[in-house]
N, C-alpha and C positions, 0 to 999 in steps of 0.2 A: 188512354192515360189512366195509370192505376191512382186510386186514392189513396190519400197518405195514409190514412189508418191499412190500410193493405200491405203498403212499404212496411211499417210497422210491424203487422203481424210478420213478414215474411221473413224479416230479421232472421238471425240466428242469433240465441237469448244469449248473454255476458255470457265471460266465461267465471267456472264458480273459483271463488275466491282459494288459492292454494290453502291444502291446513297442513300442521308441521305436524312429521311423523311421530308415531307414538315414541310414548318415551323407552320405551322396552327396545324395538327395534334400534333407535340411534345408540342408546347402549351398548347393544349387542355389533354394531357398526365400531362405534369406537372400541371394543374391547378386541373384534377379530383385526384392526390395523393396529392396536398396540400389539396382541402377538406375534402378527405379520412379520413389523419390526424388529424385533425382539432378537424373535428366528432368524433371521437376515441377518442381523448384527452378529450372533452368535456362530453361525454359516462363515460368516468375515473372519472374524476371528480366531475360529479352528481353519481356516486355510492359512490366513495371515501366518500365527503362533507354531503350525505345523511347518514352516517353510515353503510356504506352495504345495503341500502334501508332503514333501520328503519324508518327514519323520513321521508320518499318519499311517499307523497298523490298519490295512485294509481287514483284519480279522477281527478287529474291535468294532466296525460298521455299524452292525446293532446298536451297540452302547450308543455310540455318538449321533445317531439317529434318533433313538430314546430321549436324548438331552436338549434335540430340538425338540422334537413335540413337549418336551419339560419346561423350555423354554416361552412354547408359545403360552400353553397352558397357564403358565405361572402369569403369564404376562395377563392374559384373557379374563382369568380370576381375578386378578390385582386391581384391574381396571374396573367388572364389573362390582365388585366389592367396594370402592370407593366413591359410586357410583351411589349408595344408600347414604341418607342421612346423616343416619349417625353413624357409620362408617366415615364420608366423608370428612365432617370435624373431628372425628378421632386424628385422622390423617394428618389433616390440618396442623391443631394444635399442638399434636406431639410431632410433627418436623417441622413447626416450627420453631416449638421450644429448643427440641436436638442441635439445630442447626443457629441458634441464636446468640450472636457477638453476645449480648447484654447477658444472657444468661451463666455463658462462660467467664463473661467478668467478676458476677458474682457471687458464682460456683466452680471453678475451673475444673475441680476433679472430682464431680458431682456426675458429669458422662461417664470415664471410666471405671467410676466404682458399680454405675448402676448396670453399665454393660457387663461387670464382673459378676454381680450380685444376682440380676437380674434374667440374663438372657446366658450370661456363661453357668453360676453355680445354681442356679434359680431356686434362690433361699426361700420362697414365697410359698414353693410345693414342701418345706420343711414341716411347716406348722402345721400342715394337714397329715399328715403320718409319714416317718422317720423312713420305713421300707418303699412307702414311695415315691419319695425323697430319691434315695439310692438307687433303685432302680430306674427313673426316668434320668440319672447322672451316665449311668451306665449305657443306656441309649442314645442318648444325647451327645457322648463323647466318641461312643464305638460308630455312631451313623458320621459323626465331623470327622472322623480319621478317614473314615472309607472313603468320603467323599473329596475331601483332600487329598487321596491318592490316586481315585480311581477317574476323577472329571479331568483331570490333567493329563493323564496317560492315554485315555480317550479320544480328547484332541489332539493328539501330539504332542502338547505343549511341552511334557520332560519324557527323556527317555533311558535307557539305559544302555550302554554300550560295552562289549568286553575288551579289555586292552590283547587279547589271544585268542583262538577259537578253544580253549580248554580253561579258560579264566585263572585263577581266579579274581586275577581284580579287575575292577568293574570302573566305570564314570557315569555319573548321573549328570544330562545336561538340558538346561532352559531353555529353550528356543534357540538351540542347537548350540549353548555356551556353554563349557564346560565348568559346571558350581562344586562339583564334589567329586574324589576319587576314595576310592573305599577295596576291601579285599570281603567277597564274599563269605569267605570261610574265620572271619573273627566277629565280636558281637552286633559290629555296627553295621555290617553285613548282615547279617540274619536281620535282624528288626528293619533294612531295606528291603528283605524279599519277604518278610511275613507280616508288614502293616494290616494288611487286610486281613489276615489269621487273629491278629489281637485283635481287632476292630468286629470281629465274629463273635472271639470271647466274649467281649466286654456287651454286643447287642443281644445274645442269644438269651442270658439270665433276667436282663430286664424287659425282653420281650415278654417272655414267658412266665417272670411273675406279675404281668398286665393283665394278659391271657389268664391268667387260672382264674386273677383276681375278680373278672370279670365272666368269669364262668360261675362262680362260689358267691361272689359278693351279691344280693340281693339286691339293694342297693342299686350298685351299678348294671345288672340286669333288668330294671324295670324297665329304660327308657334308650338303650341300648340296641344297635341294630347291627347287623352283621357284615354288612358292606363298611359302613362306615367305622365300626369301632373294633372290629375282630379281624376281618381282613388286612387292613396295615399290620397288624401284629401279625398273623402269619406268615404275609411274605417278607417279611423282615427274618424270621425266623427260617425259614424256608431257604433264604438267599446266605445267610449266615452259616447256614449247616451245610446247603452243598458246597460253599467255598473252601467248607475245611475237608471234608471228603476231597475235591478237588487235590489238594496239597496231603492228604493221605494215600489217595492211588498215584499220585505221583511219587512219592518214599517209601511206600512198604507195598503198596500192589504195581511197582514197576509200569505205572500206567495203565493198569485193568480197568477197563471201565470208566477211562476220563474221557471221551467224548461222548457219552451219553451224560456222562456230569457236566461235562461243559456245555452242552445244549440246554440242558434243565435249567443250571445256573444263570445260565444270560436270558432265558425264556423268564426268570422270575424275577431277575433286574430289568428288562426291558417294561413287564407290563407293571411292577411297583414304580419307574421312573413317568411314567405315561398318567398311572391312577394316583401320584401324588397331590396335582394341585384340585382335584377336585373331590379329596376325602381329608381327612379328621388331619393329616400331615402336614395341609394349608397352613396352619397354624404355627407353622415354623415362619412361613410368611409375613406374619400376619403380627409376630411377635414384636419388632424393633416398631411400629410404631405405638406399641403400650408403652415402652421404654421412655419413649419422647414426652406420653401422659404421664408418666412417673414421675419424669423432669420437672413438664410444666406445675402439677402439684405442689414440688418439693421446693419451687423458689418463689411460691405462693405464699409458701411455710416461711420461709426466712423473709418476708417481708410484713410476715405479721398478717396475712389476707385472711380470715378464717371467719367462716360463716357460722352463725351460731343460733340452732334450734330457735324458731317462734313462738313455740309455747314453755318448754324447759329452760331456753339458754345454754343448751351443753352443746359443744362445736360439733359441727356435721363434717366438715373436710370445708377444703378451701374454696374461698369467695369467688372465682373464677371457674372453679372446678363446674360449682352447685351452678352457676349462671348459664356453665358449656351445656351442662344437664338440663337446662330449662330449654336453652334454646333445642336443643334436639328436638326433646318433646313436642315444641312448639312446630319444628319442622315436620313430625310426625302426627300431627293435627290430634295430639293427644291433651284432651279437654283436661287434663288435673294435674298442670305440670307446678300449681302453687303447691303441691305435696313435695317436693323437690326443700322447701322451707322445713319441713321437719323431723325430726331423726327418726330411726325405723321401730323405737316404743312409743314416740309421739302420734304416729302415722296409726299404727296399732290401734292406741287409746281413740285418737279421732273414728276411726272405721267401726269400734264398739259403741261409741257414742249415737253415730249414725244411725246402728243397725237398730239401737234402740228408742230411738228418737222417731224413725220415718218408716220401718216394718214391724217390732214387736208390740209395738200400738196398737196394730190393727189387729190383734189377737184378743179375743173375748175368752 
């Protein structure tokens, strides 16, 4: 008969205690099932919208392939992005300002001015120079037409049908309801077959004074990298010019040369559709919830909230604002978030006082 201290030994030792996976990994867990989702939902939709495929151009494939991986991507990014800090309460506070009964009460049209101001004419790049102002309007509206014509027709979701096999009039229909009848050959007609030709003009100039400016501007060359800040401007450009070439050898070169342009062209919308959410473009993303921080600011302001300098007394922004600021910080385990209290000449004069008080001392 063995002795207890033998049972003992013989044991097999606890088992060790589960620890939870790092935080990188669950992240990147939740971020691949948000785009899972996403995708799926998107997949639903363009069958759904198409009629069960009926009206889905199997020669548009690409494209609508493109839009899933755009889909996920957007989704994978979104998630793992909200997933920081100060990402996170950005998120936060601005949908929930956005989305706030109370704040509609006491701004009602405080939303669609800021969406007009804000995200539609984005007054805010005015004040920093007038050409680049114009030129990111010119992107900004020629990339929302494209995409407003081109994500729709993609999925099936509108199509166009001729009432003859020699037209000229046409019906453009919704998920196979007929919204518009139009004759090809008067104005309203042309601007139905050439959105995406305007939508060229209007990208190709502000692409390109991006591009130079960013070739020329010192400046913007110092800290500038070529995947992330040169690359989306060229294929933007890239995909602008063959489209119009496309609609050139189709009118004057009788077709010469449009299937090697049409290969190009989709070859350079499939990988800008793909390399959107994870370069410099994100930021379209990324934009409506600064909108919602505009909001929360601005009815900060109309209640009088306003923080104001500890050593001058001259307002910094609002008392909620500076508090959202502190707590960041604090989540960022960044030891000087009381500098948050003082305005950025106050912060200045403190940081010279330092410098002289605790290192130009020790100089003999």
């Amino acid at each position: 008969m063995s002795e207890p201290s033998d049972v003992i030994d013989a044991a097999p030792p606890p088992p060790a205690p589960e620890t939870p996976p790092p935080a990188g990994r669950s992240v990147t867990a939740r971020a691949t099932l948000a785009g899972t989702v996403v995708s799926l939902l998107l997949i639903v939709a363009i069958v759904l919208g198409s009629r069960l495929l009926r009206d889905f151009d199997s020669a548009l494939l690409p494209y609508a392939v493109a839009t899933v991986f755009l889909a996920f991507g957007v989704a994978y990014r979104y998630t793992v992005w909200v997933s920081a800090p100060g990402a996170r309460r950005l998120f936060k506070k601005g949908f929930g300002s956005f989305f706030s009964a109370d704040n509609f009460r006491k701004a009602p049209t405080a939303v669609p001015k800021m969406i007009a101001t804000y995200l539609g004419f984005q007054k805010f790049l005015g004040a920093r120079s007038r050409p680049r102002w114009i030129a990111h309007q010119l992107m900004f509206w020629g990339c929302l037409l494209a995409a407003a014509i081109t994500f729709p027709l993609t999925w099936g979701w509108f199509t166009f049908t001729g009432d003859s096999a020699t037209g000229p009039g046409y019906e453009m229909r919704i998920w196979g309801i007929k919204v518009l009848g139009f004759n090809s050959l008067n104005i309203l007609g042309w601007l139905m077959f050439h959105g995406l030709d305007i939508a060229a003009v209007l990208v190709i100039p502000g692409a390109s004074y991006f591009l130079y400016r960013r070739m020329r501007d010192r400046g913007a060359m110092t800290g500038q990298r070529f995947a992330y800040d040169l690359l989306p401007l060229i294929c933007l450009i890239v995909i602008s010019v063959t489209g119009l070439l496309l609609t050139f050898s189709s009118i004057f070169l009788h077709g010469g040369g449009y299937e090697f342009l049409a290969i190009l062209h989709m070859v350079s919308v499939v990988f800008t559709l793909i390399y959107i959410p994870f370069g410099k473009f994100f930021h379209i993303v990324q934009r409506p919830a600064a909108v919602g921080m505009q909001l929360f600011k601005y009815t900060a302001r109309q209640d009088e909230q306003v923080f104001l300098c500890k050593r001058c007394e001259e307002p910094i922004d609002t008392t909620p604002y500076v508090e959202n600021l502190r707590g960041t910080m604090q989540d960022l385990n960044l030891d000087f978030n009381a500098f948050v209290e003082y305005c950025p000449r106050c912060k200045r004069v403190l940081r010279g006082n330092a410098y002289l008080s605790h290192v130009k001392k020790g100089f003999k």
